[in-house]
C-alpha positions as CSV (number, residue, x, y, z in Angstrom):
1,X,0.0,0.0,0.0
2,X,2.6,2.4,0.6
3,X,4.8,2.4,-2.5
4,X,1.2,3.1,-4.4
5,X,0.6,6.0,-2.2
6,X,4.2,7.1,-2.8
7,X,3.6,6.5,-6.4
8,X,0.3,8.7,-6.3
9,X,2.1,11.6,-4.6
10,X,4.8,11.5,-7.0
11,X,2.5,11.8,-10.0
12,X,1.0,14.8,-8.5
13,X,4.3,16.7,-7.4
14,X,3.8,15.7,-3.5
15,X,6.3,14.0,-1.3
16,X,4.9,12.0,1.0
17,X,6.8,11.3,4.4
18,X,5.4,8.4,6.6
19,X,5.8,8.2,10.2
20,X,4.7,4.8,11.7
21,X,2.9,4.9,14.9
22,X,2.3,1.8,16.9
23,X,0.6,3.5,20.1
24,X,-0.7,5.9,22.0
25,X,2.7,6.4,23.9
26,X,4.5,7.3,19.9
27,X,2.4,9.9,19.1
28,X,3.7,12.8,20.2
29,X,7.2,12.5,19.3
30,X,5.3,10.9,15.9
31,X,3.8,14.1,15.6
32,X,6.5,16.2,16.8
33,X,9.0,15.1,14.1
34,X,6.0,16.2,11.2
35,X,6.2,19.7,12.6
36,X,7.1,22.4,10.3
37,X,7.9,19.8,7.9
38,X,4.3,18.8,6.8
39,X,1.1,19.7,5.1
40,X,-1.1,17.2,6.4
41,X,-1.1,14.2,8.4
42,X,-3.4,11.2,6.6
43,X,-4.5,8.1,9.0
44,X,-5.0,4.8,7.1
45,X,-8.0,2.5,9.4
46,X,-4.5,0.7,11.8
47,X,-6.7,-0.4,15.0
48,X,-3.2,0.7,17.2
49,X,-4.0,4.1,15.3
50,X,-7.4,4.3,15.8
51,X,-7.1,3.5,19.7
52,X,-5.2,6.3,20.1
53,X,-7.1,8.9,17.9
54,X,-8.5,11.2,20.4
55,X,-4.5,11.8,21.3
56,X,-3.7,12.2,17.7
57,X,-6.4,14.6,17.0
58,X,-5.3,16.7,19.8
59,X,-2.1,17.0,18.9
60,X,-3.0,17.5,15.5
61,X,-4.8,20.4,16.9
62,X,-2.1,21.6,18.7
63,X,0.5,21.6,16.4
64,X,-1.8,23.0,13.7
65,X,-1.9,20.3,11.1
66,X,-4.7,19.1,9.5
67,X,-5.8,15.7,9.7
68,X,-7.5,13.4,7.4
69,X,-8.7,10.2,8.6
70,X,-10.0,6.9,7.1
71,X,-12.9,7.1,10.0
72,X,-16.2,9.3,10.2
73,X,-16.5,9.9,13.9
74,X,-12.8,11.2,14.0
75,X,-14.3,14.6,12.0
76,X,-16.5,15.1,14.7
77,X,-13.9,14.9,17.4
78,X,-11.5,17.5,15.5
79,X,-10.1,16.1,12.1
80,X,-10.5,18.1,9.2
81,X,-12.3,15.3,6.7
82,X,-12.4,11.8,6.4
83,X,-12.1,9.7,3.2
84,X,-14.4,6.4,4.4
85,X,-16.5,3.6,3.2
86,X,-20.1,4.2,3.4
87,X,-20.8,0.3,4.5
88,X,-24.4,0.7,3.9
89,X,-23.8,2.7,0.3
90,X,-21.4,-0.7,-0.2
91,X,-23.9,-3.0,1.0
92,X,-26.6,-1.8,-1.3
93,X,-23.9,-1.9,-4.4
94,X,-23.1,-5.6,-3.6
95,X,-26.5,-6.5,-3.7
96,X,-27.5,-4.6,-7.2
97,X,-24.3,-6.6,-8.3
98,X,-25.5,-9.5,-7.3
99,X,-29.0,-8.9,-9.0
100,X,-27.6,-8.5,-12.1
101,X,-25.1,-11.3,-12.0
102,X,-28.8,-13.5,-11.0
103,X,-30.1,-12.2,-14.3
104,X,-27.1,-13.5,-16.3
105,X,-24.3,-10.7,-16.2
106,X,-20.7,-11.5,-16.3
107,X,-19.1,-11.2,-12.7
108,X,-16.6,-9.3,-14.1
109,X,-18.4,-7.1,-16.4
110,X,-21.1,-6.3,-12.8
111,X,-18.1,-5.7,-10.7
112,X,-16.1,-3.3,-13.4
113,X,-19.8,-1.8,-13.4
114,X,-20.8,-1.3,-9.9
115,X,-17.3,-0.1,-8.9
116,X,-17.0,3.7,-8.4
117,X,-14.6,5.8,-6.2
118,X,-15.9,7.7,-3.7
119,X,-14.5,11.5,-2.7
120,X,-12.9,13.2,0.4
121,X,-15.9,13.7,2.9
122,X,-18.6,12.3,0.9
123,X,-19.4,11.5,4.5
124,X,-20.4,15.1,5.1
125,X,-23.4,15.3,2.8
C-alpha cells in the first residue's frame, strides 16, 4: 500500500513522508518530528492508530496540522475530513451486483460496473 501512495504523490508533485505509529505512547514525538515539515497528516484504518485517535487529533490540533482520517467519527472529534466507506452505500452496491449477476451478467463485467470511487468527505453530505 505504501509504494502506491508514494507512487500517487509522486504523480501529483507531492512527497509524502510516513511516520509509523504503533501506540498511544509514539504519538507525540510521531507528531513532533512532522512539525514544520508537513502539510497534512493522513491516518489509514491501523486499529493501534485508531485507539489512540483522540490523542492524535489533539495533537493535531495543537501543532496546527490538518488531519485526514479513514474514520467518520474522528471529523466530529477534530479532524479536518475523512475519506471512508459508506458500508451501507457498499452494502446496497453488492446487492444490485448481485441482481444483475442473478439475471445473467458477467461477474466481471457487474463488478467493473458497480465499482465507483468515492470522494474526500462524501461523508459530510
Amino acid at each position: 500500500m505504501k509504494e502506491s501512495l508514494v507512487s500517487a504523490a509522486e504523480n501529483m508533485g507531492v512527497s509524502l513522508d510516513t511516520v509509523y505509529i504503533s501506540g498511544k505512547d509514539e504519538i507525540d514525538s510521531a507528531v513532533g518530528a512532522l512539525r514544520g515539515k508537513t502539510d497534512c497528516i493522513i491516518v489509514n484504518n491501523n486499529m493501534e492508530v485508531m485507539h489512540a485517535m483522540d490523542d492524535l487529533i489533539k495533537m493535531s490540533l495543537r501543532s496546527k496540522i490538518p488531519l485526514i482520517t479513514a474514520n467518520e467519527p474522528s471529523v466530529v472529534k477534530g479532524a479536518l475530513a475523512t475519506s471512508a466507506v459508506d458500508c451501507f452505500k457498499e452494502g446496497q452496491k453488492a446487492g444490485k451486483m448481485a441482481v444483475s449477476i442473478l439475471k445473467g451478467a458477467s461477474p466481471s463485467i457487474a463488478a467493473e460496473a458497480s465499482y465507483n470511487r468515492g470522494t474526500l468527505g462524501e461523508c459530510f453530505g
